[in-house]
C-alpha positions in Angstrom: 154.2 34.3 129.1 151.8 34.2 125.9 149.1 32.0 127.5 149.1 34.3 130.5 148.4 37.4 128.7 145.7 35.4 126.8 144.1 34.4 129.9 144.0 37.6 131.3 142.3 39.2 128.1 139.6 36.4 128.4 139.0 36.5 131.5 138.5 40.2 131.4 136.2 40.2 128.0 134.0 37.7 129.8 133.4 39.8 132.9 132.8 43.3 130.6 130.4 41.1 128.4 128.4 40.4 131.5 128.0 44.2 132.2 126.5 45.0 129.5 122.7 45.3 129.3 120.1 46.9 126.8 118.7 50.0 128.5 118.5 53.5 127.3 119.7 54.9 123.6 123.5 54.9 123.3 125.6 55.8 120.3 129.6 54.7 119.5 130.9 57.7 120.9 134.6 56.2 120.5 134.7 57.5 117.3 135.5 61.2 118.0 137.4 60.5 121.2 141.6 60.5 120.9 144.1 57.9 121.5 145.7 58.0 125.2 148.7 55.8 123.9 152.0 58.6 123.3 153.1 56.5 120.9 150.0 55.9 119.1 148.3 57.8 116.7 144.8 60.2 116.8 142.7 57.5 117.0 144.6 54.2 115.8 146.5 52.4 118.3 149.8 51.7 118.1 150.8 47.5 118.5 153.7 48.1 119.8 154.5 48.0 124.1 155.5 51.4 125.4 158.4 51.7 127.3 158.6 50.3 131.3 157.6 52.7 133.5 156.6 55.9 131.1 154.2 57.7 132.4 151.9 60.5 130.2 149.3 62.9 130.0 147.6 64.2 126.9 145.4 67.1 126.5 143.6 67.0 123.0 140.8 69.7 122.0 138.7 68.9 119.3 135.9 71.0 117.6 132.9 68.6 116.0 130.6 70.2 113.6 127.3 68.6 114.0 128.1 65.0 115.5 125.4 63.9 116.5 123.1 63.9 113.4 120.4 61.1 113.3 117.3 61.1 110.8 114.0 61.6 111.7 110.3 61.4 110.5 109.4 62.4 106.8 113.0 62.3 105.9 114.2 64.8 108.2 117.5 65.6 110.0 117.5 66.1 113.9 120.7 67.6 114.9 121.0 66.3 118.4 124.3 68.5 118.8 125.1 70.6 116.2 128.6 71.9 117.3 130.7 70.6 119.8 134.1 71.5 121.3 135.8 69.4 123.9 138.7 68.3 126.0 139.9 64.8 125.9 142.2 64.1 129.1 144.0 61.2 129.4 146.5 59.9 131.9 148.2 56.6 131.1 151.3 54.3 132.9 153.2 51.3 131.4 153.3 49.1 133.8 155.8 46.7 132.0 156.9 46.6 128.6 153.9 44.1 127.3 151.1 45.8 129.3 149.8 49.6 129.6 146.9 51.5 130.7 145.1 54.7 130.4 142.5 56.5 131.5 140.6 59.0 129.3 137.8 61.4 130.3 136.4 64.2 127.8 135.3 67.6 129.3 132.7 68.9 127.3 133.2 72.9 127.1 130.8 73.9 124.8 128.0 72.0 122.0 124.7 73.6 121.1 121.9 71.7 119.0 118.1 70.4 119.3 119.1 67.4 121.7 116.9 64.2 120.9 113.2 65.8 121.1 111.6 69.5 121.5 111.1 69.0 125.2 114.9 67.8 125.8 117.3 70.9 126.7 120.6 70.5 125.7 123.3 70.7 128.6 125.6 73.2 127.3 128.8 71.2 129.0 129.7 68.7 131.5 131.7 65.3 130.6 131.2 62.5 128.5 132.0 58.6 128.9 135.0 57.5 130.7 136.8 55.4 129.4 139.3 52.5 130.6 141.4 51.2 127.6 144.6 48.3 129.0 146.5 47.2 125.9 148.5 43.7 126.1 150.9 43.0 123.4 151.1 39.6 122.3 154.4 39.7 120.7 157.2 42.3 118.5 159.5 40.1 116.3 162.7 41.7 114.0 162.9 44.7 115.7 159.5 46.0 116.3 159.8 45.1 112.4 156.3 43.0 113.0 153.9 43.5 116.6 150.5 42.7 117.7 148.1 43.7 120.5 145.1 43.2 122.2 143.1 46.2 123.2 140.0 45.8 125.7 138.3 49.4 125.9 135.6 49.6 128.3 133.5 52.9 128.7 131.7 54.0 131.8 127.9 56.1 131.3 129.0 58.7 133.4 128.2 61.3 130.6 124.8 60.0 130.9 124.2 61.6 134.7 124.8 64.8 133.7 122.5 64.5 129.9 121.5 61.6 127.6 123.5 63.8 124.5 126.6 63.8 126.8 127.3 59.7 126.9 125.7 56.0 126.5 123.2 54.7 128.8 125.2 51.7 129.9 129.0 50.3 130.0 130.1 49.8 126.5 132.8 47.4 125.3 134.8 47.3 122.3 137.5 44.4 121.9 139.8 45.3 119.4 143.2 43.5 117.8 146.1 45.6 116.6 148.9 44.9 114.3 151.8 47.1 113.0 155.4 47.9 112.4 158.1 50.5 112.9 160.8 51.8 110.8 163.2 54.3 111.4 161.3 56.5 108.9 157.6 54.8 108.4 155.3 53.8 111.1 152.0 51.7 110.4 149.3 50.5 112.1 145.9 48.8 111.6 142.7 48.1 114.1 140.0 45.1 113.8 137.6 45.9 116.0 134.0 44.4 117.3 131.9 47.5 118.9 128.8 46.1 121.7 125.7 48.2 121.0 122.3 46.9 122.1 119.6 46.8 119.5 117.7 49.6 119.0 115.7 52.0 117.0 115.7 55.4 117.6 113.6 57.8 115.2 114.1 56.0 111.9 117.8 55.0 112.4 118.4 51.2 113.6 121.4 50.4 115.4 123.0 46.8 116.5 126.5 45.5 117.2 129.2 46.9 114.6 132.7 46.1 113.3 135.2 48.2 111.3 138.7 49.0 110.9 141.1 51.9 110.9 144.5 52.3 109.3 147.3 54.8 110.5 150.6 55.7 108.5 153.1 57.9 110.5 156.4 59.5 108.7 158.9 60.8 110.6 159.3 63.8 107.9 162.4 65.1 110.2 164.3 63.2 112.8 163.3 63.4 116.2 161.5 67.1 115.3 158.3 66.5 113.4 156.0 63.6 112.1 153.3 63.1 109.6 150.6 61.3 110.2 146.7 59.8 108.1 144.7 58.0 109.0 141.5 55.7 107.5 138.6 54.5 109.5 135.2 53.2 108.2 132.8 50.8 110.5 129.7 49.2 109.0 126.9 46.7 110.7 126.9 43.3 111.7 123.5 42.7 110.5 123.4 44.8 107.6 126.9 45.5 106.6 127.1 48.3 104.4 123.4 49.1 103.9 123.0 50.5 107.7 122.7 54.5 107.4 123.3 55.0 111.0 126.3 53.0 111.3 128.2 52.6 108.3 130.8 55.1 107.7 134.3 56.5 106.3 136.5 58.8 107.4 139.6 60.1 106.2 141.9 62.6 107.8 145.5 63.2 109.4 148.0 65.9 111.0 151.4 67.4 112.5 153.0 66.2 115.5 156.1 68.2 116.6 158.7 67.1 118.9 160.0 69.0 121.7 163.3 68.5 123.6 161.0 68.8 127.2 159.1 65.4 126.1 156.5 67.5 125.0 154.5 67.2 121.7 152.5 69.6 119.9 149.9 67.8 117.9 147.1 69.4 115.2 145.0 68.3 112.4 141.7 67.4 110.8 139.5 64.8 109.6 136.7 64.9 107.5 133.1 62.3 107.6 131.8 60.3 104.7 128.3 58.9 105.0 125.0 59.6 106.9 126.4 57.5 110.1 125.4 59.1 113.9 128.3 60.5 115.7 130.4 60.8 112.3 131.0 64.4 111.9 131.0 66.4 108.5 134.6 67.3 110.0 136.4 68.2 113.1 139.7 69.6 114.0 141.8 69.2 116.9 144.9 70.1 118.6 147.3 69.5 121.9 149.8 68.6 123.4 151.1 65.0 125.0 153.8 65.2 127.7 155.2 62.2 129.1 158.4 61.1 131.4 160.0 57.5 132.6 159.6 57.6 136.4 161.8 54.7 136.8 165.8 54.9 136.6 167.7 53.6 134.0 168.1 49.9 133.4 171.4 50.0 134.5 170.9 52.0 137.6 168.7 49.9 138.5 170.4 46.1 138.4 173.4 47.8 140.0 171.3 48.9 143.1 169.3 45.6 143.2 173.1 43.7 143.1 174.1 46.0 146.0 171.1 45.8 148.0 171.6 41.7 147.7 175.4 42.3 148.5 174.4 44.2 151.7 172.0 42.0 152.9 174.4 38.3 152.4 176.6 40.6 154.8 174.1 41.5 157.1 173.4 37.8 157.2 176.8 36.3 157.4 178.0 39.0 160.2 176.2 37.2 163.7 177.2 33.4 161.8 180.9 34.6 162.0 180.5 36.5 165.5 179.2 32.9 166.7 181.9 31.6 165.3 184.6 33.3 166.9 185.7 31.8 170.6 186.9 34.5 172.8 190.3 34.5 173.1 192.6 36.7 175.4 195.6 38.7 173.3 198.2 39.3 174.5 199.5 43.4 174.4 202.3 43.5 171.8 205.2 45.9 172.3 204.7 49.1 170.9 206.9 49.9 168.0 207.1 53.1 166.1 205.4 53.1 163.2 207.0 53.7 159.9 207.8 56.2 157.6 205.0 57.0 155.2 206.3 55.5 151.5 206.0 58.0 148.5 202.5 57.8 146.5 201.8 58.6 143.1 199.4 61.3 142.7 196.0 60.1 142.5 193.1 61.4 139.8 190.6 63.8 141.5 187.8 61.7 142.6 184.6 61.6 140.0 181.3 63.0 141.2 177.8 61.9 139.3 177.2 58.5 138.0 179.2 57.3 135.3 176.9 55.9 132.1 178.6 52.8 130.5 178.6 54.8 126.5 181.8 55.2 125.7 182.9 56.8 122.2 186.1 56.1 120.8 187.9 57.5 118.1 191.1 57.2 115.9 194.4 58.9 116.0 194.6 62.3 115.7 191.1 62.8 114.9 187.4 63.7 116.2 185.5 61.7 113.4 182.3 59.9 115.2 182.4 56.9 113.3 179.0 55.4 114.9 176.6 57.4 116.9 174.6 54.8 118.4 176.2 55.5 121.9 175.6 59.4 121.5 171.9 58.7 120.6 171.2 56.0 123.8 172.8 59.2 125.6 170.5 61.4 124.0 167.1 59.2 124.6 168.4 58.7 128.6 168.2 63.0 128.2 165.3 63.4 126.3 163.3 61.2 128.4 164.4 62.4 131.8 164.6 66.5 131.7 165.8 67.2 135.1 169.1 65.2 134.5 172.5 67.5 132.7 175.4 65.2 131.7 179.0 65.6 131.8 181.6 64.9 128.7 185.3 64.4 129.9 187.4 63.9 126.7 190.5 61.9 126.2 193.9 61.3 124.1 196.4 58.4 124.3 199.8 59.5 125.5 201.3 60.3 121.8 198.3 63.3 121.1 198.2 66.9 122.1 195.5 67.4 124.4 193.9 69.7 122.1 192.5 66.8 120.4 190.5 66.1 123.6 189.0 69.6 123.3 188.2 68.8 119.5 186.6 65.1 120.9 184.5 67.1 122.9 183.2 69.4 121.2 182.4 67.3 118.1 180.1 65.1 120.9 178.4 67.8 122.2 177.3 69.2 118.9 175.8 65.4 118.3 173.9 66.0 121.8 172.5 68.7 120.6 171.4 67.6 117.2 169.7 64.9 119.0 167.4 67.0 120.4 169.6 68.0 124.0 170.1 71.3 125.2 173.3 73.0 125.7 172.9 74.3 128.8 172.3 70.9 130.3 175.9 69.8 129.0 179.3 70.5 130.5 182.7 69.5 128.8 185.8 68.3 131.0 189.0 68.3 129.1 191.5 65.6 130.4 194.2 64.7 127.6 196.4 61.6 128.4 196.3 61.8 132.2 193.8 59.0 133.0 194.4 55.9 130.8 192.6 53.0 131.1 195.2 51.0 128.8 199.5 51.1 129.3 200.3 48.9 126.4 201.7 51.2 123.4 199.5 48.6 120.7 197.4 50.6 118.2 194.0 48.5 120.5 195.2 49.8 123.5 195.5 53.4 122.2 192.1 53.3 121.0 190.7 52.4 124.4 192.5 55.7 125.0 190.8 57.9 122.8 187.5 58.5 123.9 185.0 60.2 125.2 182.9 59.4 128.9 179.4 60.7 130.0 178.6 61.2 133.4 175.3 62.2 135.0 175.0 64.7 137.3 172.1 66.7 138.9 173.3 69.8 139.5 
C-alpha cells in the first residue's frame, strides 16, 4: 500500500515538472492563499488523512496590505498592489482515508496599487491562480500520535488572463512533506517544502527556486467549541539562502476557530510580515467560515447492506439451480381437515422503527452514573457530522428497579448529547423499564446487560 502511494506521487511530480517552463514574471503567490484541508490549519497542512468520504467547502476572506511590494531603481519601492481584499474558495473531497483533494480558487474583490510599470493599469478584481493541492498520507502510527504526508500543489495561470498582478505566468509546482501529531488537547504540524520558480530578474529583485518551512500549533482551548491556533512560516533561496531580498522571509501570526453544532466553523485572525520579500505582506487579516459533511453512511450501515446485497444475490443465484433440481411430481389432494385452534401468545414488544446504532450504555444498580462516555461521544460525532439525522434514547432497568430509574438513565444521556455539542430538539427519550430484557438470568452480569440505555436513528 506504501509503494503504491509512492508511485503515484512520483509519477505525478514527474509529469508537473515537465509543465513547467520559464516565461513571463511570476511571484510565490501561495503564500497569502488559505489551506483547503478542514482539518488543517490557515496555511499549514495538517499530516493527518481526513475522514472517508467528508466532503467541505471553505470560504476565507482575507485583507493584504501592500503584497506585492518589489524594489525598484535608485532604491525605490514599487507597490505593484498596494491593498488587496479577496476570497479564497475551496471545495475539497476525501476520497479514502489516505488520499484527499481540493480545489481552491481566489476571487479577487478589490486591490488598488501602481501595478508593475506606469503604462500597466491595475485590474481592480477578477481571480487569481487555481490551484489543485491532493494530499497522500504515508502513514499515522499510536493513535494519530505520529503521521506524515505528501502534498503535490500544482497552480494553474488563470489569474494571468485576466492581469499579470492577478497570477503567475505559467503552472507552478510546489512538492511539499508534512509531518505532525494530535492530542486530545494539542495539535502540531510542520511543512518542508521546495517552491518551482523560473530564474528571473525583475526591477532589481532576483528570483530562483526556493525552500522554507512553516510550523502550526493548534489548542483545543475548550472541547469541541473553540480552538487556538499560530503559526510560523519563513522561506529563503536556493541559491542564496538567506541573503535573497525578494525571497527570504518570516512570518508570524495565528487565530480563533469556533465550532458550531451544524459542522460549521467560524474562523478569524492575523498575521504579520518580516522582511523585504515580494508577496509577504506588512500584515493581513482574515476571516470565514468552513462547512463540511460525510456524504457516505456510517461504517456500519454500510457493511450491513453490502452483507445483504451479497445475501440477496447467492439466493437469486441458487433459486433456478434448485427449480432444475426439482422433478415434477403429481400430489396427491389430502383430505381437508379443520384447522386448529389458535394457541395463546405472549404479547409481543411494539415493533422498533429507525435503525438501531450498536452503542450501548450500561449502568449499575439503582443508579444513572455514566461511568465511560466513549459510546455517548461516537453517538455525538455520528450527529455532529450528519445534521439532518435526530436520534432516539429508549432507557432501561432490570426487573428488581423502579422504572423511574429509566427516566433518570435517560435523562442523564441526553444531557451528555448535548454537552457534546447535539441539539435538543434533535433528541427524543422513550422510557421502557424492565419490559424488554435482553438477559433472564437473575446474576449481577446479566442485570447489567439490563440496565442500559439504546440509541436509534430516525429521520423524522
Amino acid at each position: 500500500m506504501k509503494l503504491r502511494r509512492i508511485f503515484i506521487f512520483s509519477a505525478l511530480f514527474l509529469f508537473c515538472a515537465q509543465t513547467l517552463a520559464a516565461g513571463d514574471f511570476a511571484i510565490d503567490g501561495n503564500r497569502f492563499k488559505t489551506s483547503p484541508f478542514a482539518d488543517g490549519f490557515i496555511t499549514v497542512y495538517g499530516s493527518e488523512g481526513l475522514e472517508e468520504g467528508l466532503l467541505g467547502v471553505d470560504f476565507i476572506m482575507n485583507f493584504q496590505h501592500e503584497p506585492i511590494l518589489v524594489s525598484g531603481s535608485k532604491g525605490t519601492k514599487n507597490k505593484v498592489i498596494a491593498n488587496q481584499l479577496a476570497a479564497d474558495i475551496s471545495i475539497f473531497y476525501s476520497v479514502v482515508k489516505w488520499f484527499d483533494i481540493a480545489v481552491s480558487l481566489p476571487v479577487i474583490m478589490f486591490e488598488n496599487g501602481d501595478g508593475w510599470n506606469k503604462d500597466d493599469t491595475l485590474a481592480k478584481g477578477g481571480v487569481g491562480d487555481l490551484r489543485l493541492v491532493p494530499r497522500f498520507q504515508l502513514f499515522s502510527l499510536f493513535d494519530k500520535a505520529i503521521s506524515m504526508s505528501v502534498i503535490t500543489e500544482v497552480t494553474a495561470p488563470t489569474g494571468k488572463q485576466i492581469h499579470s498582478a492577478l497570477g503567475s505566468g505559467q503552472f507552478t509546482f510546489r512538492p511539499a512533506i508534512a509531518l505532525g501529531t494530535q492530542t486530545k488537547w494539542v495539535d502540531a504540524a510542520l511543512n518542508l517544502f521546495y517552491q518551482i520558480l523560473p530564474k528571473q530578474t525583475f526591477a532589481t529583485s532576483k528570483f530562483d527556486d526556493e525552500f522554507g518551512l512553516k510550523l502550526a500549533l493548534n489548542v483545543h482551548a475548550v472541547e469541541n467549541l473553540l480552538d487556538v491556533n499560530a503559526e510560523f512560516h519563513s522561506a529563503t533561496s536556493i541559491k542564496s539562502p538567506f541573503k535573497n531580498d525578494a525571497q527570504d522571509n518570516i512570518e508570524f501570526g495565528g487565530g480563533l476557530r469556533f465550532k458550531t453544532p451544524a459542522n460549521i466553523d467560524v474562523i478569524a485572525g492575523a498575521f504579520g510580515g518580516f522582511g523585504k520579500a515580494v508577496a509577504v505582506p506588512q500584515y493581513r487579516i482574515y476571516a470565514g467560515i468552513s462547512w463540511n459533511m460525510n456524504v457516505l453512511p456510517p461504517e456500519d450501515e454500510r457493511n450491513k447492506d453490502d452483507f445483504k446485497l451479497k445475501k440477496r444475490e447467492a439466493k437469486q443465484e441458487e433459486q433456478p439451480k434448485q427449480e432444475e433440481k426439482k422433478p415434477e411430481k403429481k400430489v396427491k389432494k389430502a383430505p381437508k381437515k379443520e384447522a386448529p385452534k389458535p394457541a395463546e401468545t405472549l404479547p409481543q414488544p411494539p415493533e422498533k422503527t429507525g435503525e438501531k446504532l450498536p452503542n450501548t450504555v450500561n449502568f449499575l444498580h439503582e443508579s444513572d452514573y455514566i461511568q465511560n462516555p466513549v459510546e455517548i461521544e461516537k453517538v455525538a460525532l455520528i450527529l455532529t457530522r450528519n445534521f439532518m439525522l435526530k436520534i432516539r434514547i429508549e432507557a432501561h432497568t432490570d426487573k428488581h428497579e423502579n422504572k423511574a430509574y429509566a427516566q433518570k438513565r435517560a435523562n442523564a444521556v441526553k444531557a451528555m448529547l448535548i454537552k457534546n455539542g447535539v441539539e435538543a430538539n434533535r433528541i427524543k427519550v422513550k422510557v421502557i423499564g424492565s419490559s424488554e430484557p435482553v438477559s433472564t438470568g437473575d446474576t449481577e452480569p446479566d442485570m447489567v446487560k439490563n440496565r442500559r440505555v439504546e440509541f436509534f436513528i430516525i429521520t423524522d
